[in-house]
C-alpha positions as CSV (number, residue, x, y, z in Angstrom):
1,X,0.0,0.0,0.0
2,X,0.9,3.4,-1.1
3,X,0.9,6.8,0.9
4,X,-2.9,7.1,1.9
5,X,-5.1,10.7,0.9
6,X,-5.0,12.6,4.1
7,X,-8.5,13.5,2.7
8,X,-9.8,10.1,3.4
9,X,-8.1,9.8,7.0
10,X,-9.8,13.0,7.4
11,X,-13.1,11.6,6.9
12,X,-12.6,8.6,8.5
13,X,-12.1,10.3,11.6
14,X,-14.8,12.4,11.3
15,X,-17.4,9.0,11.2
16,X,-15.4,7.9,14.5
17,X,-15.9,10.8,16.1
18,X,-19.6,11.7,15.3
19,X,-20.8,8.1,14.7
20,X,-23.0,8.1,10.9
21,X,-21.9,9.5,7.7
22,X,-24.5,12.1,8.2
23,X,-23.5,13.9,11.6
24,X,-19.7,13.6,9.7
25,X,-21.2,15.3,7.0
26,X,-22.5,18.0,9.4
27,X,-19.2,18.2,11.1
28,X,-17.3,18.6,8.2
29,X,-19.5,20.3,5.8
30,X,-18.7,17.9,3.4
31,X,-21.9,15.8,1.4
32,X,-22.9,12.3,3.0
33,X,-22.1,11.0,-0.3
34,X,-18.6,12.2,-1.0
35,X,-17.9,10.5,3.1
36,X,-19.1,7.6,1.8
37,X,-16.9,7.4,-1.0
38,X,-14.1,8.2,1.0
39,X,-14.3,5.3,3.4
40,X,-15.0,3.1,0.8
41,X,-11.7,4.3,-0.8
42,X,-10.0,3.9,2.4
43,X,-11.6,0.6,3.1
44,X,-9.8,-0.9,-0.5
45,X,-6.6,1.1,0.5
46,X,-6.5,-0.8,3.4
47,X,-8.1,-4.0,2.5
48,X,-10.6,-4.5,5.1
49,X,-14.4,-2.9,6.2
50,X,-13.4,-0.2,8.8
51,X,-17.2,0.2,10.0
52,X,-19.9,-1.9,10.8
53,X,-23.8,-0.7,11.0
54,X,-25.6,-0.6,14.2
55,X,-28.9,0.6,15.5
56,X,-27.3,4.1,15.8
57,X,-25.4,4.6,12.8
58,X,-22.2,3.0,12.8
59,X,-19.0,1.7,14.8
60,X,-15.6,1.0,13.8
61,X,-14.7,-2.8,13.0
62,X,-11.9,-4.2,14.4
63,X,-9.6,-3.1,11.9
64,X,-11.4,0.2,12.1
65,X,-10.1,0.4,15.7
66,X,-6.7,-0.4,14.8
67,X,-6.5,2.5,12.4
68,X,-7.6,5.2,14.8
69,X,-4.5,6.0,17.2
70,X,-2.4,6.3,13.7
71,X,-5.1,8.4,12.9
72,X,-5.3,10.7,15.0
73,X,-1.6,11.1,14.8
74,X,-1.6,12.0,11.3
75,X,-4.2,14.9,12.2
76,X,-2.5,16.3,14.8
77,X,0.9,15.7,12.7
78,X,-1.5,17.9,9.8
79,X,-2.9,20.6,12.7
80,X,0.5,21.2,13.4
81,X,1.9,21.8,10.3
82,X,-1.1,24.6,9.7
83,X,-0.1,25.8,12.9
84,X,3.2,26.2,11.9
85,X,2.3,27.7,8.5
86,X,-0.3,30.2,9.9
87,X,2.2,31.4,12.8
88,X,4.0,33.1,9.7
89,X,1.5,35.2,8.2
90,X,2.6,38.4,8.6
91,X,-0.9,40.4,8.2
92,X,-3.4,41.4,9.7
93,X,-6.1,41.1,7.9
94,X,-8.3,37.8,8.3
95,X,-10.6,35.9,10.5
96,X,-10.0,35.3,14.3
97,X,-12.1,32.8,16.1
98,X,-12.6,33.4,19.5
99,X,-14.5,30.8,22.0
100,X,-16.0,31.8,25.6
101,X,-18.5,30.5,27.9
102,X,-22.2,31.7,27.4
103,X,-22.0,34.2,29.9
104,X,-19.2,35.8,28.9
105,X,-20.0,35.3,25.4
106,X,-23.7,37.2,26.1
107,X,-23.0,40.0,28.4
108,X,-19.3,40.3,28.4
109,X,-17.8,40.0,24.7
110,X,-20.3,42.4,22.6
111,X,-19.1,45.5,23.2
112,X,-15.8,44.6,23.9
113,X,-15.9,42.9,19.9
114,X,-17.3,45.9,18.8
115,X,-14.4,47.9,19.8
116,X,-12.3,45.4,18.2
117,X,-13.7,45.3,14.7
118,X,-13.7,49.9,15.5
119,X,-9.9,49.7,15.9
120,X,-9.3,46.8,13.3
121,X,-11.4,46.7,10.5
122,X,-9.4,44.6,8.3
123,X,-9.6,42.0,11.2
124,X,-12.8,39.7,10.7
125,X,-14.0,37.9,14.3
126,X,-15.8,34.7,15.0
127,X,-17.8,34.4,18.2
128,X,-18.0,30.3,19.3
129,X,-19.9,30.8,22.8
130,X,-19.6,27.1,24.4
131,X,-19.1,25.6,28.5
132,X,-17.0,23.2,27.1
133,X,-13.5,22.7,26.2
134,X,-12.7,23.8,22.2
135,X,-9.6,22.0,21.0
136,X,-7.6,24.9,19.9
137,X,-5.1,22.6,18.5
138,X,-7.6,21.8,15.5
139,X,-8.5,24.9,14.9
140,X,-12.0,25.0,16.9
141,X,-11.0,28.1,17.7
142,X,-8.0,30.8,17.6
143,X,-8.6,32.0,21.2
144,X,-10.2,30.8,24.2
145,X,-11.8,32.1,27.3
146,X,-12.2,29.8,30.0
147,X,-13.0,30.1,33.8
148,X,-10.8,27.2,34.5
149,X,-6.7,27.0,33.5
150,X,-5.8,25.6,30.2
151,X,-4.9,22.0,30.1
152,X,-3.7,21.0,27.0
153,X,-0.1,21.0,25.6
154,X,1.0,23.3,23.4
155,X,-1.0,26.2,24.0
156,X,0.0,29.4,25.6
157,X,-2.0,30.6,28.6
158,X,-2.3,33.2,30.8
159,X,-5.0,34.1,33.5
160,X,-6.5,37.4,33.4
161,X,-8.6,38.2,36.5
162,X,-10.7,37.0,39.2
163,X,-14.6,37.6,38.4
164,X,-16.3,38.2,41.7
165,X,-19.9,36.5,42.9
166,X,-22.6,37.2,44.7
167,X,-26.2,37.0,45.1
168,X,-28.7,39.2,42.7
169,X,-32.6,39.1,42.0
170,X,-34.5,41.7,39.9
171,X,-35.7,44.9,41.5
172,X,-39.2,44.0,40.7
173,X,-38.9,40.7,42.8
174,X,-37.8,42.5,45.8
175,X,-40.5,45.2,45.5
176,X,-42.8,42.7,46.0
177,X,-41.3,40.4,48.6
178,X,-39.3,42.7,50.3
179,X,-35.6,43.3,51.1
180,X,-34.2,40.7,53.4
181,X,-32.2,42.3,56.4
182,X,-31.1,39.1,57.9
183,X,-29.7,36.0,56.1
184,X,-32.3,33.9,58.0
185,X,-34.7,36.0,56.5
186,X,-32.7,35.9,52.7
187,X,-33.0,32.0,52.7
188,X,-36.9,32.5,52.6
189,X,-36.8,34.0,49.1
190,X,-37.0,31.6,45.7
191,X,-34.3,30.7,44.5
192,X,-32.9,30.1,40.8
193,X,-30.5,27.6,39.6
194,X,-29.1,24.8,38.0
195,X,-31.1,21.4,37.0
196,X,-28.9,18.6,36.0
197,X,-25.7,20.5,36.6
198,X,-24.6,19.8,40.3
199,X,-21.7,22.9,40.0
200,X,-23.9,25.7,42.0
201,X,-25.3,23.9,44.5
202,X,-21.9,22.2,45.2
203,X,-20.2,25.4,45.6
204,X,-23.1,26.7,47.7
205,X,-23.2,23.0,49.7
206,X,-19.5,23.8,50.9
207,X,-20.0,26.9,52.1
208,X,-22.4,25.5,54.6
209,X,-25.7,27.3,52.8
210,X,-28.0,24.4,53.4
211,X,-29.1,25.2,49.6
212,X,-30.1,21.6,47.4
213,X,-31.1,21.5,43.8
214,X,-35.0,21.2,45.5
215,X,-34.2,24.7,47.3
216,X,-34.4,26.3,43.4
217,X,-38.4,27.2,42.4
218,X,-37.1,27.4,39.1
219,X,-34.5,25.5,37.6
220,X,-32.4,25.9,34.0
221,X,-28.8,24.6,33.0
222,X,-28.1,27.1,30.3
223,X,-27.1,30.3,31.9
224,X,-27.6,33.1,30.1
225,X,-31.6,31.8,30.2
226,X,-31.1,31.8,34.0
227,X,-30.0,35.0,33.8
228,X,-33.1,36.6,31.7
229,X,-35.0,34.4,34.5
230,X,-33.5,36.0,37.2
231,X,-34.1,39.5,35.6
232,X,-37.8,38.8,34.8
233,X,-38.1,38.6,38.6
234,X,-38.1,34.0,39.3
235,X,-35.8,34.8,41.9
236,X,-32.1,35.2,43.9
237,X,-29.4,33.5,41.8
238,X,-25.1,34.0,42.1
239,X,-23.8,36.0,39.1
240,X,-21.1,38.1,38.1
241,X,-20.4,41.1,40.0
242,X,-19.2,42.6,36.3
243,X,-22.4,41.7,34.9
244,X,-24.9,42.6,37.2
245,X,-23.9,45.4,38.8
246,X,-24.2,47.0,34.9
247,X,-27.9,45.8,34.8
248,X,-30.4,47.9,36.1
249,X,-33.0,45.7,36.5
250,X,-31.2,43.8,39.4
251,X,-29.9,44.4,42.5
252,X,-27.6,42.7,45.1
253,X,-29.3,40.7,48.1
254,X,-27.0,42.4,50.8
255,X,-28.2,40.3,53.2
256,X,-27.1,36.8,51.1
257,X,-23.2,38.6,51.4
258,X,-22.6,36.1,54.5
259,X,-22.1,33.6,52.1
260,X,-19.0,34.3,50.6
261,X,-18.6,33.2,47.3
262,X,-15.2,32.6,45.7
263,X,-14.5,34.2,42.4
264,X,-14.4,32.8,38.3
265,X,-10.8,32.6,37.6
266,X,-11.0,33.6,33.8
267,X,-7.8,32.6,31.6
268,X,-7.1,32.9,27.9
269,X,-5.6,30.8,25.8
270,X,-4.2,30.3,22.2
271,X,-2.4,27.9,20.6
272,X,1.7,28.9,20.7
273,X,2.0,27.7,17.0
274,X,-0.1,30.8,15.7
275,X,0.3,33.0,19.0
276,X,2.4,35.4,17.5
277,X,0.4,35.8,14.3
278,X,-0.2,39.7,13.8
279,X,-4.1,39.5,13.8
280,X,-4.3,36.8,16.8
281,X,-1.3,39.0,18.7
282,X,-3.7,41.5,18.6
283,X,-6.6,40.5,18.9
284,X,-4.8,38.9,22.4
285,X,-3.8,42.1,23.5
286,X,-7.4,44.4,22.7
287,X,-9.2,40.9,24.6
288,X,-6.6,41.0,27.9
289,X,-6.6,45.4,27.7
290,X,-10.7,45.0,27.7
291,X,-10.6,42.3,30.6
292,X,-7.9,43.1,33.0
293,X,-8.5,46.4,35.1
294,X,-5.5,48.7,34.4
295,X,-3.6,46.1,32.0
296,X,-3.2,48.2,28.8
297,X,-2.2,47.2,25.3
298,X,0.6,45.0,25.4
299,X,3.8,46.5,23.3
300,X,6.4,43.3,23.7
């Protein structure tokens, strides 16, 4: 067997990863058909059926397992290699693809993007808001927010700030409940959090709040709907000091302040390959001036 079509490692991968030729398809962008073809090509390169059909679409074969660790080593061999290429691009003109949570993505990033594209119009930007982790070494995204610290190799990190927590409903809520003065009294409001995700009421579990997922009245995992909940007047939830205290329509529970919350760590991250690359450079530096209190524009 001769040197193999990256093209058709590419899509082989892709059914792997996503299970049927037509969620590859999705992934990819490329036609159900064309996939098809490809692992058919692949499968006579090779000499053996890579897939077998199941009830949900379909899993690799035993040879099909064999193939993957190679695989996936000739993609990230190929990822690097753009890396590489793109960390010499000299201009700055192009597309930068940035990834942040929801939250930050919402209420944080818009104006802070629009003062981007003000000071670089040449510079095109790609907003991918997700809670879970891009792989910046494919190329999911250029740049990445994250409230946790960077894990995987080969990227350059750096955290920016601590984003400080506490306890907010809507004005119109407490109007017609009242203003707790006392936390005793606090812990009688309605509460808003999480459903299936056990991250609030862990944090609030440790800090010896008594609060449980059946404490919330109203309960929603994606958060910038719990916020717009919150707002509309459902209840107390946590949220960023940076956030709310720029909303009008809520105001902080004073009285929920003895529980202390700990910050959001928030780090960025890019892959050290393309770093350096004019456009992501600065793009870097307008994201970490826009964050940081005081930081500036970095010069080196």
């Amino acid at each position: 067997m001769d040197t193999l079509d990256w093209s058709l490692i590419r899509s082989f991968l892709a059914v792997v990863e996503t299970g049927s030729l037509s969620a590859a398809a999705r992934k990819t962008g490329q036609s159900q058909p064309t996939l098809g073809r490809h692992v058919r090509a692949l499968e006579d390169a090779v000499g053996a059926e890579l897939f077998r059909r199941i009830p949900s679409g379909l899993e690799p074969s035993a040879a099909g397992v064999a193939l993957i660790a190679p695989a996936r080593a000739m993609a990230e061999a190929a990822a690097r290699l753009s890396l590489a290429a793109e960390g010499g691009s000299a201009s700055l003109e192009g597309a930068v693809r940035i990834t942040a949570s929801h939250m930050v993505s919402h209420y944080l990033l818009p104006p802070i993007l629009a003062r981007i594209r003000q000071a670089e119009p040449k510079i095109t930007l790609d907003l991918v808001p997700s809670d879970s982790t891009e792989n910046l070494l494919f190329r999911e995204a250029d740049i990445a927010l994250r409230m946790y610290p960077p894990t995987q190799l080969d990227l350059v990190s750096r955290k920016l700030t601590d984003l400080p927590m506490a306890m907010y409903a809507a004005t119109s809520y407490l109007d017609r409940v009242g203003r707790p003065e006392t936390l005793e009294q606090a812990m009688t409001l309605d509460f808003v959090g999480f459903d299936r995700s056990e991250s609030m009421t862990k944090v609030l579990n440790d800090l010896g709040s008594g609060i449980t997922r059946d404490s919330f009245t109203v309960r929603c995992d994606h958060q910038p709907a719990l916020w717009e909940l919150v707002r509309a007047g459902c209840g107390v939830s946590v949220a960023q000091l940076r956030i709310a205290d720029n909303d009008p329509t809520v105001e902080r529970v004073r009285a929920l302040d003895a529980i202390p919350l700990p910050p959001l760590g928030l780090w960025i991250a890019a892959p050290g390959a393309i770093r350096t690359t004019p456009r992501i450079r600065r793009v870097w530096d307008l994201l970490v001036a826009a964050l940081v209190p005081n930081a500036g524009v970095s010069r080196g």
